[in-house]
N, C-alpha and C positions, 0 to 999 in steps of 0.2 A: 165636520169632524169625521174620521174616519169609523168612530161606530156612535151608533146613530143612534142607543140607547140611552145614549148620556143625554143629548139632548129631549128626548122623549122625559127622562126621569126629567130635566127642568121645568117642562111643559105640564108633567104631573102635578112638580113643587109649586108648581105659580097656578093652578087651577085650585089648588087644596088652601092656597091662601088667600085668593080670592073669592073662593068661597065662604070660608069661614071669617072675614075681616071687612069683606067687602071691596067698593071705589076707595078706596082709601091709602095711603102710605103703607098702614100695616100688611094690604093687600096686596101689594107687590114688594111687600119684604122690608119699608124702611121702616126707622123704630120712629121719626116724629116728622111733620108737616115742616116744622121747622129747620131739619136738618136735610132733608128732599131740594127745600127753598133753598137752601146754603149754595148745595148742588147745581141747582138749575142757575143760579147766581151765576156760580163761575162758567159754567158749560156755555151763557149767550154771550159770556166775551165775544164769543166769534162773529157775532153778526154787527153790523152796519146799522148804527140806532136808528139813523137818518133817512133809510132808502127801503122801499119796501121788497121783503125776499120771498122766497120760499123756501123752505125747509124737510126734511126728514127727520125723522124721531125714531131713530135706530133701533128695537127693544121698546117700544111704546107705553106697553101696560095698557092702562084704562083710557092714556091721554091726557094726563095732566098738567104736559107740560102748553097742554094748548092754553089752560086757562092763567097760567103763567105769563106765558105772551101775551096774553088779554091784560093782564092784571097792568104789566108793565109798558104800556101803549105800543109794543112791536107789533109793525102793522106787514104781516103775512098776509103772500096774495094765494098760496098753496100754501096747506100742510099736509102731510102722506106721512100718517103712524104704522110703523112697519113691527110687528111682531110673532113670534112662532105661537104664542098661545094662541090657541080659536078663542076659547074662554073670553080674554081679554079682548079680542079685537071685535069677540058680539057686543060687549060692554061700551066698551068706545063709540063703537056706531047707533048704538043706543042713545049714548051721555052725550053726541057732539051731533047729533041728526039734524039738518036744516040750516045749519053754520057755513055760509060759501067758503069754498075751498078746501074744507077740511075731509079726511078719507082716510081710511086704515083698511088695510092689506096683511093677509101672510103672507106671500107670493112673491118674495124679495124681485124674482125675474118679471114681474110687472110693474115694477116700481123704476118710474123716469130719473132725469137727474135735474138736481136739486140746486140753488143754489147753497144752501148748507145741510150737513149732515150733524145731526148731535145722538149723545149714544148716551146713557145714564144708569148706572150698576147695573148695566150689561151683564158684565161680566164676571160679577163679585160669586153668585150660589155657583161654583162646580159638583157641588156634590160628592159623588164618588170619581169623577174620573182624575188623572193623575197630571201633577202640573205638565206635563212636557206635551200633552195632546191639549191640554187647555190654552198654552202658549199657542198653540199653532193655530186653535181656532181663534184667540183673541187677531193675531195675523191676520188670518183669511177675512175676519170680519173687518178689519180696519180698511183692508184693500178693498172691502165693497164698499165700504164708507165715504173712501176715496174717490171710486169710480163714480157713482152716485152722486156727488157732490163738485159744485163747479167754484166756489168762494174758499171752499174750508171747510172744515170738520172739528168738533170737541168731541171728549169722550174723560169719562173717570174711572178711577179703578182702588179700591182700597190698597194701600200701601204695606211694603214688606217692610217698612219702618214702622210699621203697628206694635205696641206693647204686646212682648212675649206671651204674657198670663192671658192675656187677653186674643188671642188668635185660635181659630177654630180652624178643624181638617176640613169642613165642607165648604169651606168659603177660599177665593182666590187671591191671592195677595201679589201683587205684579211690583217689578221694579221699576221706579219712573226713570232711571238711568238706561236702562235698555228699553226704553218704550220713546223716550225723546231721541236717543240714538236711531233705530226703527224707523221713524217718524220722518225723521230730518236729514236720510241717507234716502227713505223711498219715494217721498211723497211731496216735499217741501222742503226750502232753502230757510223758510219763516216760520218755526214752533216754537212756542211757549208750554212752558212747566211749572204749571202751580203748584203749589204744595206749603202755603202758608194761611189756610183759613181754619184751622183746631177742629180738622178732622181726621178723622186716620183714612184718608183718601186722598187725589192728587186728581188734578186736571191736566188734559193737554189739549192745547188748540194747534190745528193746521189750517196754515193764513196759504193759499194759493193765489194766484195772478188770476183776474178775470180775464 
């Protein structure tokens, strides 16, 4: 992002709610375990149930989506949790220490590439800065997702088809019409557009060629 305080205030946002909340959903901002799970639901379309990957975990948090993969027998030979928070990625290396393969970095530039990239309310807290710089970093962040990533990519974003009453200024609402457009002009001939599981959010997967 071009100023650099916007990010710093998220770094702020997600250290104060981790603090006060804990390893938890509410800890990095979801309102229930159940609705995180919805999320990670759709975000592993992307992967190959069959064949064993390695992964990046865009926006990482605590890590949770490791125990996820656990839960659901996806059998990762690498995981690399990539996050701005320090806060969270001491957390991570705490909760996931001793686990072959798994690692978490803030250092995007030391992070290999992947067979897939997933990215999970990324990008929903803007805070104060204003949609048109937060478009460009939602961009910039997809094209390292991209780069990063050699199978494909998922990622979610709460929708600007959200109930009016219900939509806040600090939170970022994306169009999934210009985001599968985006997607499937820069990155891939094969994207998919969820947007049918009763949340006011959307999925998108980027299927590449190995």
């Amino acid at each position: 992002m071009k100023n650099q305080n916007h990010l710093e205030n998220i770094r702020k946002y997600f250290d104060t709610t981790l603090k006060t909340h804990g390893p938890s959903p509410r800890g990095v901002d979801w309102n229930t375990e159940e609705a995180r799970d919805t999320r990670f639901e759709q975000l592993i379309k992307i992967i190959a149930p069959s064949q064993t990957f390695s992964i990046l975990d865009y926006g990482c948090g605590y890590g949770a989506l490791t125990d996820y993969l656990r839960k659901k027998s996806l059998n990762f030979s690498q995981f690399m949790g990539y996050d701005i928070a320090e806060s969270m990625i001491s957390v991570a290396r705490e909760r996931y220490a001793g686990i072959p393969g798994v690692a978490f970095t803030t250092l995007i530039d030391e992070v290999s590439t992947y067979d897939y990239a997933t990215a999970c309310g990324v990008f929903n807290m803007k805070i104060n800065a204003d949609k048109k710089e937060w478009d460009e970093f939602v961009i910039h962040s997809l094209t390292e997702m991209d780069a990063h990533s050699r199978l494909g990519f998922s990622v979610n974003f709460l929708t600007k088809y959200s109930d009016p009453d219900k939509m806040r200024s600090d939170l970022y609402y994306a169009d999934p019409c210009f985001l599968f457009d985006y997607c499937k002009t820069h990155f891939s001939k094969n994207v998919a557009l969820l947007h049918d599981y009763n949340l006011f959010d959307f999925t998108i997967l980027v299927r590449k060629s190995d």
